[in-house]
HTML snippet that shows the backbone in 3Dmol.js (N, CA, C, O; Angstrom):
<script src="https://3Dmol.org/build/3Dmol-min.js"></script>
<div id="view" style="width:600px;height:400px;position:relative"></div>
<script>
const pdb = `
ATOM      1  N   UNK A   1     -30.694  10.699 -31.837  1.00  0.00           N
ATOM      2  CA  UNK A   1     -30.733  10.686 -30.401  1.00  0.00           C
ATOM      3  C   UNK A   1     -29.383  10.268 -29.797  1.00  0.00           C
ATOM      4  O   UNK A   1     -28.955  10.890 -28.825  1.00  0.00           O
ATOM      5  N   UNK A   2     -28.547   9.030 -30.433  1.00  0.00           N
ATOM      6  CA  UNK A   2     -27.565   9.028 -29.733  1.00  0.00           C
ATOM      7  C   UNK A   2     -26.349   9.764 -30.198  1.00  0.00           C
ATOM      8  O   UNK A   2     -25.208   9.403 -29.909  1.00  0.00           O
ATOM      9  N   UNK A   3     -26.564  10.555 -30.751  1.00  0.00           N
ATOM     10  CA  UNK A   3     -25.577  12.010 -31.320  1.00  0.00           C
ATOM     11  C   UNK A   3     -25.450  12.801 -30.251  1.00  0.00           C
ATOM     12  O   UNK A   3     -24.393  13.337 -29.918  1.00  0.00           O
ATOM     13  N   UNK A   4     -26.738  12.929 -29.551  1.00  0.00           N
ATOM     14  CA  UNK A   4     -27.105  14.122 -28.559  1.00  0.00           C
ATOM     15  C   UNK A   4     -26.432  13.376 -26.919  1.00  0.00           C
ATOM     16  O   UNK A   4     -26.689  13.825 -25.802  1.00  0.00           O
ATOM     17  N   UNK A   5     -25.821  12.538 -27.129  1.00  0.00           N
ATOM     18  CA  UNK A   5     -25.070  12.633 -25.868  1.00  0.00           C
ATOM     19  C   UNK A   5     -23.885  13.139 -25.464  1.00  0.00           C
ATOM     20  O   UNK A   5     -22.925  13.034 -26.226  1.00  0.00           O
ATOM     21  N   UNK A   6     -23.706  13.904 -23.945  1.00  0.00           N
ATOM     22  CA  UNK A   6     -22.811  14.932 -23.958  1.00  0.00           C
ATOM     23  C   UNK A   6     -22.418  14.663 -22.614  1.00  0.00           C
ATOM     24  O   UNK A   6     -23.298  14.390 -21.798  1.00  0.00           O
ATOM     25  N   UNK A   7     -21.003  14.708 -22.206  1.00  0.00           N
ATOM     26  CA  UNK A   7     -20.100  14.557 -21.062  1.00  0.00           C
ATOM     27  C   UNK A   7     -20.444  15.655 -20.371  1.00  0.00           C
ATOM     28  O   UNK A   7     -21.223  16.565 -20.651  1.00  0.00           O
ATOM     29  N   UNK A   8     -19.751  15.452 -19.409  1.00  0.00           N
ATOM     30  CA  UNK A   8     -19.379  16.305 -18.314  1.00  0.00           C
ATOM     31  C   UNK A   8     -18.228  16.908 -18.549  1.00  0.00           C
ATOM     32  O   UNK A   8     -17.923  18.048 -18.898  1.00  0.00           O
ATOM     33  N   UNK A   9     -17.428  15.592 -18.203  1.00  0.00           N
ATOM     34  CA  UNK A   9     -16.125  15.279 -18.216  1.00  0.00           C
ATOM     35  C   UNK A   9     -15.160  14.387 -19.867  1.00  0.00           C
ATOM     36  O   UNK A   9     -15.530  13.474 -20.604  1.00  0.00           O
ATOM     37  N   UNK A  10     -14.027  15.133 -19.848  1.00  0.00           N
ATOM     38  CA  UNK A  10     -13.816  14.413 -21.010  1.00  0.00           C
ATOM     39  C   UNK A  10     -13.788  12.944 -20.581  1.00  0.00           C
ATOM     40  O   UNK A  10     -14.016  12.716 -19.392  1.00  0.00           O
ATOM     41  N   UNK A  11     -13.474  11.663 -21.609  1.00  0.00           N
ATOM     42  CA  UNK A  11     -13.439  10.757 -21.196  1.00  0.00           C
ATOM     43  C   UNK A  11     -12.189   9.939 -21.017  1.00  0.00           C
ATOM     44  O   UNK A  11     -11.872   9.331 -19.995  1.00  0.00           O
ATOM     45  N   UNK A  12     -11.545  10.006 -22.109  1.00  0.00           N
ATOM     46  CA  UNK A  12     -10.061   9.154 -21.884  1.00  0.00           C
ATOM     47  C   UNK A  12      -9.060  10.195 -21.218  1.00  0.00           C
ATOM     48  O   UNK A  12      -8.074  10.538 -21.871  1.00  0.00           O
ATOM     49  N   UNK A  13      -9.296  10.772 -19.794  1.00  0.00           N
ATOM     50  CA  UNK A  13      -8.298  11.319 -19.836  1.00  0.00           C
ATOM     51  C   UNK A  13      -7.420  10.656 -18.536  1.00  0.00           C
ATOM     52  O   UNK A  13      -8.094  10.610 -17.507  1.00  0.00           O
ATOM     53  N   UNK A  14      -6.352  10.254 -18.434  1.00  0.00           N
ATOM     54  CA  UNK A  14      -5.237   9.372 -17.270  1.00  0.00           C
ATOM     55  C   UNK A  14      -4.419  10.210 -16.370  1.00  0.00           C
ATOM     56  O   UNK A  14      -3.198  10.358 -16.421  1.00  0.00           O
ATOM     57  N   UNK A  15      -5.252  10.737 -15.541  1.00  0.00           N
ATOM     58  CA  UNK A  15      -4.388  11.324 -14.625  1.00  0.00           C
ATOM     59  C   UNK A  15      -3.380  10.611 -13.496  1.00  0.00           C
ATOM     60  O   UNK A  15      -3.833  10.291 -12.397  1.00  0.00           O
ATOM     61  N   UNK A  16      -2.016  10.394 -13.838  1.00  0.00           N
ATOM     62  CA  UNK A  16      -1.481   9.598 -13.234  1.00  0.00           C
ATOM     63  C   UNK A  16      -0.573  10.410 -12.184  1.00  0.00           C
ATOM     64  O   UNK A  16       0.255  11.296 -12.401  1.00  0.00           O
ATOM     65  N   UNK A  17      -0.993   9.824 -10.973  1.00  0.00           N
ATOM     66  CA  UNK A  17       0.118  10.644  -9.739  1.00  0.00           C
ATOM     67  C   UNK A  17       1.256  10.175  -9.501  1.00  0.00           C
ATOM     68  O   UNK A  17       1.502   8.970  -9.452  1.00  0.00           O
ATOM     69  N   UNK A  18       2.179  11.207  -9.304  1.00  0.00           N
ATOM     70  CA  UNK A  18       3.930  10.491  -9.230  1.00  0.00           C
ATOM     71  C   UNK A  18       4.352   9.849  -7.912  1.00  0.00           C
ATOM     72  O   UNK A  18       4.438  10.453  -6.843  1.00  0.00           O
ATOM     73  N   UNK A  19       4.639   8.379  -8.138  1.00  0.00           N
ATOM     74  CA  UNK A  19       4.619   7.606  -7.059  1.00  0.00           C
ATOM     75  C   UNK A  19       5.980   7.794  -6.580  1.00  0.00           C
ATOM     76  O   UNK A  19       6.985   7.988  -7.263  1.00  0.00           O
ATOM     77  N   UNK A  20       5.892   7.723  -5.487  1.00  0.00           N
ATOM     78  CA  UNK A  20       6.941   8.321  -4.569  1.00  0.00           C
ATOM     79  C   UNK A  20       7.092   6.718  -3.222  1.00  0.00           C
ATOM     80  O   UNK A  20       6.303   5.775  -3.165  1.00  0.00           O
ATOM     81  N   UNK A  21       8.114   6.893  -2.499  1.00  0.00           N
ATOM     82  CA  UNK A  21       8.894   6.125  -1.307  1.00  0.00           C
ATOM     83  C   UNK A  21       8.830   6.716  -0.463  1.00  0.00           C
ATOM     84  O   UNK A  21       9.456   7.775  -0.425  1.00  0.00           O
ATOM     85  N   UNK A  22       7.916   6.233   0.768  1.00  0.00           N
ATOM     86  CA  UNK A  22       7.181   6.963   1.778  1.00  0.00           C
ATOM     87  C   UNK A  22       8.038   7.221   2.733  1.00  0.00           C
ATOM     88  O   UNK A  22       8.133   8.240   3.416  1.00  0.00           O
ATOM     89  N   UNK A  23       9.054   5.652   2.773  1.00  0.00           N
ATOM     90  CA  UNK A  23      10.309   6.076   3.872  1.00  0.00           C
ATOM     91  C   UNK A  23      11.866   6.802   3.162  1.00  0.00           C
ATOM     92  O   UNK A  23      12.774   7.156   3.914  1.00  0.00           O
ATOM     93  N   UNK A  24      11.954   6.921   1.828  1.00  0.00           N
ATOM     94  CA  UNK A  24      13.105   8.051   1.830  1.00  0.00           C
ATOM     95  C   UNK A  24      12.038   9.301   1.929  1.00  0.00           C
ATOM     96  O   UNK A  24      12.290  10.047   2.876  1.00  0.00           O
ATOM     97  N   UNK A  25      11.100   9.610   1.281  1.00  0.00           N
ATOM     98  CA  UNK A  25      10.766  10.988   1.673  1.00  0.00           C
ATOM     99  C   UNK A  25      10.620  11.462   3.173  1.00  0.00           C
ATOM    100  O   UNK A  25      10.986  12.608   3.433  1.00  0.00           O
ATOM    101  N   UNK A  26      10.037  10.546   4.325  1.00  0.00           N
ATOM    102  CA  UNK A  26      10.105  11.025   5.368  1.00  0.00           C
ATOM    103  C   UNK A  26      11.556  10.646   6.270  1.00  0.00           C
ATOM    104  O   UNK A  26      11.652  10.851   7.480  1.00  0.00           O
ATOM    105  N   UNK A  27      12.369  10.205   5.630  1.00  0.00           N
ATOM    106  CA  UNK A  27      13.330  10.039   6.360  1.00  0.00           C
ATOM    107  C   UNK A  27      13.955   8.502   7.379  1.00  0.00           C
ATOM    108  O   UNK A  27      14.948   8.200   8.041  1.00  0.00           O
ATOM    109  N   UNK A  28      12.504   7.816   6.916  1.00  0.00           N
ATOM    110  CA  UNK A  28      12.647   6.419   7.782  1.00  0.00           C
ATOM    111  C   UNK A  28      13.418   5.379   7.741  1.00  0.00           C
ATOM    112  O   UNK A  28      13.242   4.623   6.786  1.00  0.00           O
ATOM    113  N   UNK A  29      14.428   5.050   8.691  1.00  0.00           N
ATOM    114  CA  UNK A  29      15.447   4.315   8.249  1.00  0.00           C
ATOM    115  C   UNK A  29      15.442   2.659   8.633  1.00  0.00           C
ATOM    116  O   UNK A  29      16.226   1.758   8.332  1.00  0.00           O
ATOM    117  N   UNK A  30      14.384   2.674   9.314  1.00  0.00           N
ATOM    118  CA  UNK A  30      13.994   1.255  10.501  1.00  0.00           C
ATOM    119  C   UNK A  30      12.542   1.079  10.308  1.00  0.00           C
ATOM    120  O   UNK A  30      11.679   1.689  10.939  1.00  0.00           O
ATOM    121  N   UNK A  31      12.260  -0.139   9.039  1.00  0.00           N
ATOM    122  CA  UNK A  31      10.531  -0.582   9.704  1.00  0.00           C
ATOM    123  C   UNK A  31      10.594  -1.084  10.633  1.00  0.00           C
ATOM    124  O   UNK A  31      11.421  -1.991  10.728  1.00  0.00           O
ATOM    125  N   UNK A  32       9.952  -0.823  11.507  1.00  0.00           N
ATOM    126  CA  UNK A  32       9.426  -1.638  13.410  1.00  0.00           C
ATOM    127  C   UNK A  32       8.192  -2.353  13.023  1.00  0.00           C
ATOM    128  O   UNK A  32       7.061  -1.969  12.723  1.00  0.00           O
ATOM    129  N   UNK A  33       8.910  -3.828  13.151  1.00  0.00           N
ATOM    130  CA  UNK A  33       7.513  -4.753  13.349  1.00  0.00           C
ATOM    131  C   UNK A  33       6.980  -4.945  14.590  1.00  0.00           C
ATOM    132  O   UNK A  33       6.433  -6.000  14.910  1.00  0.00           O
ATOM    133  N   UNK A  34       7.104  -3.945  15.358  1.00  0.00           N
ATOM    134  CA  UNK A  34       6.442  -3.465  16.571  1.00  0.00           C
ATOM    135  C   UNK A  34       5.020  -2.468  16.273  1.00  0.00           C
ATOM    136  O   UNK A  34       4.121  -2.176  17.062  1.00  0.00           O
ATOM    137  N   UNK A  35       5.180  -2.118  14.974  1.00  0.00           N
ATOM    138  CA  UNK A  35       4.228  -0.500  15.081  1.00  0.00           C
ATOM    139  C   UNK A  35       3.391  -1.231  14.218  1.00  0.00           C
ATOM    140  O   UNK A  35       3.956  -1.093  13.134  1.00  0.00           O
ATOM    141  N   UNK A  36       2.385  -1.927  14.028  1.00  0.00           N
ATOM    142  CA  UNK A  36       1.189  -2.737  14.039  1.00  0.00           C
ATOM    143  C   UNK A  36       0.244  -1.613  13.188  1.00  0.00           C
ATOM    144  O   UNK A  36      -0.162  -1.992  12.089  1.00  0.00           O
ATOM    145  N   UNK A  37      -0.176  -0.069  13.700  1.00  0.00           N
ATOM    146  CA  UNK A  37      -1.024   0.779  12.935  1.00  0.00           C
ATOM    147  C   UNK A  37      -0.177   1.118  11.891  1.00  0.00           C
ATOM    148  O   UNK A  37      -0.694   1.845  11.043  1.00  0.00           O
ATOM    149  N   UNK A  38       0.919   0.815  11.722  1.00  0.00           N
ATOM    150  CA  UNK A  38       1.666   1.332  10.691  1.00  0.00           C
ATOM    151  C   UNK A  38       2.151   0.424   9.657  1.00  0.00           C
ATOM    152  O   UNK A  38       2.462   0.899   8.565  1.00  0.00           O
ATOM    153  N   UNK A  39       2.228  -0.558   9.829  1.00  0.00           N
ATOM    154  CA  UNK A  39       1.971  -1.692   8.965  1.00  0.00           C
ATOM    155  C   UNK A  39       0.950  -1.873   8.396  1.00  0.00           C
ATOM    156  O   UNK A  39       1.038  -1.871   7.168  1.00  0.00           O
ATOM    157  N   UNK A  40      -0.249  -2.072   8.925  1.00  0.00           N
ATOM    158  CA  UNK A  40      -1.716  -1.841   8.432  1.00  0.00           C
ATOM    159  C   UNK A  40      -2.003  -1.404   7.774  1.00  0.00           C
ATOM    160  O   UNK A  40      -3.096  -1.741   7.319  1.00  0.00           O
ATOM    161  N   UNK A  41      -1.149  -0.086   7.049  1.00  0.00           N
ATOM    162  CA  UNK A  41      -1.254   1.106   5.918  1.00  0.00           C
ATOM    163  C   UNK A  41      -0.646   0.197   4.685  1.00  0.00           C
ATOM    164  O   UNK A  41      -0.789   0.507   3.502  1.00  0.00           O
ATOM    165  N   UNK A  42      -0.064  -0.775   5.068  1.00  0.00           N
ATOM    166  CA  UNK A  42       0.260  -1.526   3.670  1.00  0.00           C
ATOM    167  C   UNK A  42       0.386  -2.696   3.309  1.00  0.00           C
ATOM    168  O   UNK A  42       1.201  -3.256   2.576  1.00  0.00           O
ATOM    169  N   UNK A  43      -0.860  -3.182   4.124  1.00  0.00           N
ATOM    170  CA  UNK A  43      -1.676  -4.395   3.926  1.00  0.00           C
ATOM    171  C   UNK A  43      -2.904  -4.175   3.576  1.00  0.00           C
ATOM    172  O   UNK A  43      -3.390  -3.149   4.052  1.00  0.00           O
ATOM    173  N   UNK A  44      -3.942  -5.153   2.520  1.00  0.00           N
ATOM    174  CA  UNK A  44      -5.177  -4.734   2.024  1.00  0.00           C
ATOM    175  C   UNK A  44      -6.094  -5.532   2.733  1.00  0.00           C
ATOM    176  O   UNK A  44      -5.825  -6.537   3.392  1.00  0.00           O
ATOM    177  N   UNK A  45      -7.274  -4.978   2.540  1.00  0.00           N
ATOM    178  CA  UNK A  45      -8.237  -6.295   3.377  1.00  0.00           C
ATOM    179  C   UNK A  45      -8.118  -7.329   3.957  1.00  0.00           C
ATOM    180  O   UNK A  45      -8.282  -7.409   5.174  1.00  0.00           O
ATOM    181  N   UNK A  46      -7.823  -8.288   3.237  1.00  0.00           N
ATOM    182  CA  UNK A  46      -7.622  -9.476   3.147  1.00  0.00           C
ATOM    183  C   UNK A  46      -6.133  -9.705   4.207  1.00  0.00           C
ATOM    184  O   UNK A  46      -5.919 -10.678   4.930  1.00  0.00           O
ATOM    185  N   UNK A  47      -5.326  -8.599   4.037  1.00  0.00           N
ATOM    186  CA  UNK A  47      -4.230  -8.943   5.171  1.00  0.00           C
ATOM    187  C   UNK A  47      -2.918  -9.375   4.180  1.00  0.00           C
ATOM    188  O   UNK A  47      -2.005 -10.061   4.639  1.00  0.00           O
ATOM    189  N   UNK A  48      -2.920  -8.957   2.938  1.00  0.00           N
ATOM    190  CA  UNK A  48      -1.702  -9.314   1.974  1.00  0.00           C
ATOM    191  C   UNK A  48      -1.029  -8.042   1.884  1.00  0.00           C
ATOM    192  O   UNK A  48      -1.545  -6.925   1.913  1.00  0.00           O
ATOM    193  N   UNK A  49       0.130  -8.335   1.777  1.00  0.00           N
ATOM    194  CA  UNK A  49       0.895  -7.041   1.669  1.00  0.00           C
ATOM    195  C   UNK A  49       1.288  -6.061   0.028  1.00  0.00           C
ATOM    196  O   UNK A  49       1.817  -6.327  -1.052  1.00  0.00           O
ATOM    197  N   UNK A  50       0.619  -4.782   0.721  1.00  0.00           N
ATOM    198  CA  UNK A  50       0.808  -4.336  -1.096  1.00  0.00           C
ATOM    199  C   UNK A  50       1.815  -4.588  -1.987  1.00  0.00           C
ATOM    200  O   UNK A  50       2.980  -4.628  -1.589  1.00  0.00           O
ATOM    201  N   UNK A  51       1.530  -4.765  -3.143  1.00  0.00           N
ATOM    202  CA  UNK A  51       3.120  -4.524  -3.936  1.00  0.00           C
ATOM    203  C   UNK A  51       3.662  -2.782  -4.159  1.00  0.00           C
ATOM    204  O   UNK A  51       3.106  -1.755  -3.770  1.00  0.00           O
ATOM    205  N   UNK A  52       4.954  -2.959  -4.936  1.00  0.00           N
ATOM    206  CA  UNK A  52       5.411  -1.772  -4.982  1.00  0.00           C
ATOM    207  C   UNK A  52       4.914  -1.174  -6.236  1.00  0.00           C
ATOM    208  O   UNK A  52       5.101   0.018  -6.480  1.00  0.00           O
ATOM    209  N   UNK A  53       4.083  -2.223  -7.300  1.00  0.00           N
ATOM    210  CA  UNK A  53       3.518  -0.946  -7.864  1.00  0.00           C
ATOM    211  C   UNK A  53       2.110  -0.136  -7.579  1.00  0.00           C
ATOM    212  O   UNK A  53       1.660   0.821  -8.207  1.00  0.00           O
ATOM    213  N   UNK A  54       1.630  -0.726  -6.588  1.00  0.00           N
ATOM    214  CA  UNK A  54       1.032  -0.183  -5.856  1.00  0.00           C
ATOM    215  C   UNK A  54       1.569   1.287  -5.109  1.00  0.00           C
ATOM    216  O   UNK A  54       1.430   2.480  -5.375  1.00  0.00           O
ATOM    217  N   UNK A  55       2.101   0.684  -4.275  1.00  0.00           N
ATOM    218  CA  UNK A  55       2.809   1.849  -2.997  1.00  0.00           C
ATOM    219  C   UNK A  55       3.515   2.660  -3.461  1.00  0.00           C
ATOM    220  O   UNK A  55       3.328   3.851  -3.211  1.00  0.00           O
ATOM    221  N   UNK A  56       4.756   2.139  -4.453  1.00  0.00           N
ATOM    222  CA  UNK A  56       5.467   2.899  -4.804  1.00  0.00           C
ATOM    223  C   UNK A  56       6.556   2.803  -4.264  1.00  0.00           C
ATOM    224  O   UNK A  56       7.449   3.606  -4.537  1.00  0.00           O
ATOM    225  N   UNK A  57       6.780   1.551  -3.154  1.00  0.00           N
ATOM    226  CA  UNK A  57       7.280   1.731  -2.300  1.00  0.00           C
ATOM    227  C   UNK A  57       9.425   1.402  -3.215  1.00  0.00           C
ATOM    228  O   UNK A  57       9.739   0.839  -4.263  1.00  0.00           O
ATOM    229  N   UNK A  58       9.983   1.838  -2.526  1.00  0.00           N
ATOM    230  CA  UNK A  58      11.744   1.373  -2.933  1.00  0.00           C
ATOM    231  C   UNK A  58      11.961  -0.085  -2.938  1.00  0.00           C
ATOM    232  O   UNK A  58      11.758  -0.623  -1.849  1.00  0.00           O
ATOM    233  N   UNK A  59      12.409  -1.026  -4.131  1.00  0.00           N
ATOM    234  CA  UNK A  59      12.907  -2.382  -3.748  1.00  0.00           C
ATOM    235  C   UNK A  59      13.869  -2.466  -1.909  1.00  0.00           C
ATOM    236  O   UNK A  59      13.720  -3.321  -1.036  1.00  0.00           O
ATOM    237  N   UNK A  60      14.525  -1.589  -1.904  1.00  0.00           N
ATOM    238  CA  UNK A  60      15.701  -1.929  -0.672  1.00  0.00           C
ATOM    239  C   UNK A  60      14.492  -1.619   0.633  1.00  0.00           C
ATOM    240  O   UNK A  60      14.566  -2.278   1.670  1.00  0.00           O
ATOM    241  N   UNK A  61      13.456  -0.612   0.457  1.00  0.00           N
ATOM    242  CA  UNK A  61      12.093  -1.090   1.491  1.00  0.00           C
ATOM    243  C   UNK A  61      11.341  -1.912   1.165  1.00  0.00           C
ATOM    244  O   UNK A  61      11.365  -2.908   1.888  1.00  0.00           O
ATOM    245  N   UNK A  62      10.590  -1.932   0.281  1.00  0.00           N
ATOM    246  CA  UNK A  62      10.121  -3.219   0.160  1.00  0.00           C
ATOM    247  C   UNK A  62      10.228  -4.209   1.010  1.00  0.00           C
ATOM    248  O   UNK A  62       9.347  -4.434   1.840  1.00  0.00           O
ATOM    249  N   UNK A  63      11.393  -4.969   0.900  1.00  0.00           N
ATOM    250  CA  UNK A  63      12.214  -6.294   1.257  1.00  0.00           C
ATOM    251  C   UNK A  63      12.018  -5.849   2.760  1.00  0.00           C
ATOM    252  O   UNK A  63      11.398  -6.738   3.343  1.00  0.00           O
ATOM    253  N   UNK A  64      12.289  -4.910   3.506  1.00  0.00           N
ATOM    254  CA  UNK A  64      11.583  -4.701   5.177  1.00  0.00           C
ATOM    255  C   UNK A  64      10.653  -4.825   5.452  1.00  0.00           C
ATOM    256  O   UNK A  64      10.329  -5.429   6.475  1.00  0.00           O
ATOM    257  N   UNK A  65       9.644  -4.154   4.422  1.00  0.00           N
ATOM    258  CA  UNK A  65       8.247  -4.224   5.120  1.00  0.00           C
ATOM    259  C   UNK A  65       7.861  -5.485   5.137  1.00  0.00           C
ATOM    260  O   UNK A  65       6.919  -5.858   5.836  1.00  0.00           O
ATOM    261  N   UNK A  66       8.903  -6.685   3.974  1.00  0.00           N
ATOM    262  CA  UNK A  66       7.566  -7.448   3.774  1.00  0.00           C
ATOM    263  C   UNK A  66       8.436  -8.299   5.158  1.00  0.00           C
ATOM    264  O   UNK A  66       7.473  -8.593   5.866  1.00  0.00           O
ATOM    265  N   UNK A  67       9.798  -8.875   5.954  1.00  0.00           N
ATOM    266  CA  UNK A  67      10.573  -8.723   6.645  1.00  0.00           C
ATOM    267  C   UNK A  67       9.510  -8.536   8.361  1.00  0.00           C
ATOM    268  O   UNK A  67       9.367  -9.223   9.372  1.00  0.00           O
ATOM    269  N   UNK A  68       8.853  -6.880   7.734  1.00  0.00           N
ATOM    270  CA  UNK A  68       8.424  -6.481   8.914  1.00  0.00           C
ATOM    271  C   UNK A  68       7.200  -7.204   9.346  1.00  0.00           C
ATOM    272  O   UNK A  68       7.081  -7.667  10.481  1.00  0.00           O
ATOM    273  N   UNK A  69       6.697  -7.254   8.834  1.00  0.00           N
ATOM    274  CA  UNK A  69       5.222  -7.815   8.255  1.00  0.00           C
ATOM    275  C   UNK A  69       5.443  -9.141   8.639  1.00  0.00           C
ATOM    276  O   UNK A  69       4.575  -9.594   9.386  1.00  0.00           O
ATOM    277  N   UNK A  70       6.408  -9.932   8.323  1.00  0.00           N
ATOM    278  CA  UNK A  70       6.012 -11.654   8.280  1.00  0.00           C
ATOM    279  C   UNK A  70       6.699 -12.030   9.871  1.00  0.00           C
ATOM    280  O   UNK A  70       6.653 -13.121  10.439  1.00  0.00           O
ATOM    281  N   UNK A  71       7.416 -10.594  10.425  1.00  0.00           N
ATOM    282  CA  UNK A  71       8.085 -11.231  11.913  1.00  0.00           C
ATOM    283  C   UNK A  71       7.214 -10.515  12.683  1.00  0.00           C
ATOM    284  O   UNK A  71       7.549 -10.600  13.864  1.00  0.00           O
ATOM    285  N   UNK A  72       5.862  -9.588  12.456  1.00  0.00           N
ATOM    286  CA  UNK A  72       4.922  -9.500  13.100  1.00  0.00           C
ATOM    287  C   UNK A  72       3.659 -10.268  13.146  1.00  0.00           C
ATOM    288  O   UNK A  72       2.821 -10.173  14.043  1.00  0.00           O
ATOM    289  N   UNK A  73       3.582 -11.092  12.033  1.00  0.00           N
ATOM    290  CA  UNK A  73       2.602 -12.200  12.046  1.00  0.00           C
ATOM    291  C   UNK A  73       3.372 -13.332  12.640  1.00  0.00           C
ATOM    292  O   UNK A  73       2.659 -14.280  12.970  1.00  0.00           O
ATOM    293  N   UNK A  74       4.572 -13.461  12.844  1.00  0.00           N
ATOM    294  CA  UNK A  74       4.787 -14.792  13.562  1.00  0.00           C
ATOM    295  C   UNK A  74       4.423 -14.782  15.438  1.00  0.00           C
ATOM    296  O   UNK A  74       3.915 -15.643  16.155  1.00  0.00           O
ATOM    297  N   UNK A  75       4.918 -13.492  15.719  1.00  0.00           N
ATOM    298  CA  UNK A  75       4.960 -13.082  16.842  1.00  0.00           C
ATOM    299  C   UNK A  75       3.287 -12.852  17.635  1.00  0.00           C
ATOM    300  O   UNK A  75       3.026 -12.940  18.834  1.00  0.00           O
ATOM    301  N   UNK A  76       2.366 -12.547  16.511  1.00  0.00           N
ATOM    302  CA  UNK A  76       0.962 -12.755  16.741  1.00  0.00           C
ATOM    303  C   UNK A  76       0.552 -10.883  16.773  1.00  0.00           C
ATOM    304  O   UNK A  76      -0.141 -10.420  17.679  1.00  0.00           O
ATOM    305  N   UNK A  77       1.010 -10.176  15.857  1.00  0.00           N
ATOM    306  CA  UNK A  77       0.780  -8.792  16.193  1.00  0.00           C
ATOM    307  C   UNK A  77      -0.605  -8.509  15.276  1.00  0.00           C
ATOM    308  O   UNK A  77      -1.687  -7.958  15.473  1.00  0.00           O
ATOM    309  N   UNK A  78       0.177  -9.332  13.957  1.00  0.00           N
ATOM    310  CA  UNK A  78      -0.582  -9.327  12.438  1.00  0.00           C
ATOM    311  C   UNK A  78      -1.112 -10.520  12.225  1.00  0.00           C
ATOM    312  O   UNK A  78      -0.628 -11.643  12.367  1.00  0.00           O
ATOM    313  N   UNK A  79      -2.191 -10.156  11.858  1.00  0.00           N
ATOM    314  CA  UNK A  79      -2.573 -11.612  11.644  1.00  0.00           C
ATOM    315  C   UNK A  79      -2.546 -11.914  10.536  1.00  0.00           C
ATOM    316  O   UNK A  79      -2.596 -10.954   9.768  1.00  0.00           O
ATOM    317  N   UNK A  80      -2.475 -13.035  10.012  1.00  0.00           N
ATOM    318  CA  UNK A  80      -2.076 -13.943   8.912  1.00  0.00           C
ATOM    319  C   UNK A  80      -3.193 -13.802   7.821  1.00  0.00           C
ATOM    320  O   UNK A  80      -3.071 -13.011   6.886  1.00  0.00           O
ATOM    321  N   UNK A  81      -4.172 -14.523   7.968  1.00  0.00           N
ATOM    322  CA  UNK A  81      -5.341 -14.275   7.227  1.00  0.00           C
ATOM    323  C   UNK A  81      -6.582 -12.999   7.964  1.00  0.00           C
ATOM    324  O   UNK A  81      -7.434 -13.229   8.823  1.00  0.00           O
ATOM    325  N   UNK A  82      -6.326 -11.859   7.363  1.00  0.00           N
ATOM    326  CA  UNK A  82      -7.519 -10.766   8.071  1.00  0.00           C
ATOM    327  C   UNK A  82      -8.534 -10.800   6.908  1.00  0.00           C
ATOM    328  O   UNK A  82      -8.177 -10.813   5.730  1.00  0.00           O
ATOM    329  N   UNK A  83     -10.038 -10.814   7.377  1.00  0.00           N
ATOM    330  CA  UNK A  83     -11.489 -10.722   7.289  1.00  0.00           C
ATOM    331  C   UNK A  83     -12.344  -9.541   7.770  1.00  0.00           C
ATOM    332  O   UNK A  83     -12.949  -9.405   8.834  1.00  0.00           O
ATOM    333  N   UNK A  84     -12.224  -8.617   6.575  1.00  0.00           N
ATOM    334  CA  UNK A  84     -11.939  -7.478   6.716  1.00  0.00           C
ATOM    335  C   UNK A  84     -11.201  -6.387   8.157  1.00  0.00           C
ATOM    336  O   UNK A  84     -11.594  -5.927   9.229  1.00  0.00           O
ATOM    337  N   UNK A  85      -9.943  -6.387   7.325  1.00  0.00           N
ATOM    338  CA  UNK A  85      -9.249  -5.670   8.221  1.00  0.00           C
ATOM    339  C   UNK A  85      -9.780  -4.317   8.882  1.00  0.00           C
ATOM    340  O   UNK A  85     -10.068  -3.948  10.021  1.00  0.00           O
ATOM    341  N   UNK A  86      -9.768  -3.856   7.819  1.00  0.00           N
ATOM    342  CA  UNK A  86      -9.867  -2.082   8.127  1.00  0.00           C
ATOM    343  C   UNK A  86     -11.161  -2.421   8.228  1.00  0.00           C
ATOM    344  O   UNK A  86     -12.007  -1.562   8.474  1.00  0.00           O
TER     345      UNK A  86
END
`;
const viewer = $3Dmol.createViewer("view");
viewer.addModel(pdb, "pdb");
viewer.setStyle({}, {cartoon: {color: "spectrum"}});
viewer.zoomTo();
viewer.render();
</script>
């Protein structure tokens, strides 16, 4: 009986997508810790900011967003601790 079990799908297979830098591909040269919905895209629930092996994001961005991020939580845009954000 347990011979006779059968996939769908194979099982070990790792499809890994090629992580890419959201601001050299589109061209972005300035994070604005003004743009609040756009920050939001790279903060998780909780209101922590992704890492880059997450995002994918460039060390030389990186260091902005997180920049962008901590002079929009001082200013009161972002909040510090979020409970469920999204």
């Amino acid at each position: 009986m347990a011979q006779d079990v059968r996939y769908l799908s194979p099982v070990n297979i790792d499809i890994k997508k090629e992580k890419y830098c959201r601001f050299k591909k589109s061209g972005i040269k300035f994070v604005d810790y003004k743009d609040a919905s756009f920050l939001l895209k790279l903060l998780n629930e909780q209101g922590k900011i992704l890492p880059r092996r997450i995002t994918g994001t460039s060390s030389k961005f990186q260091s902005r967003v997180n920049k962008a991020v901590k002079r929009a939580r001082h200013i009161a845009i972002l909040p510090y601790v979020g409970d469920q954000l999204r």
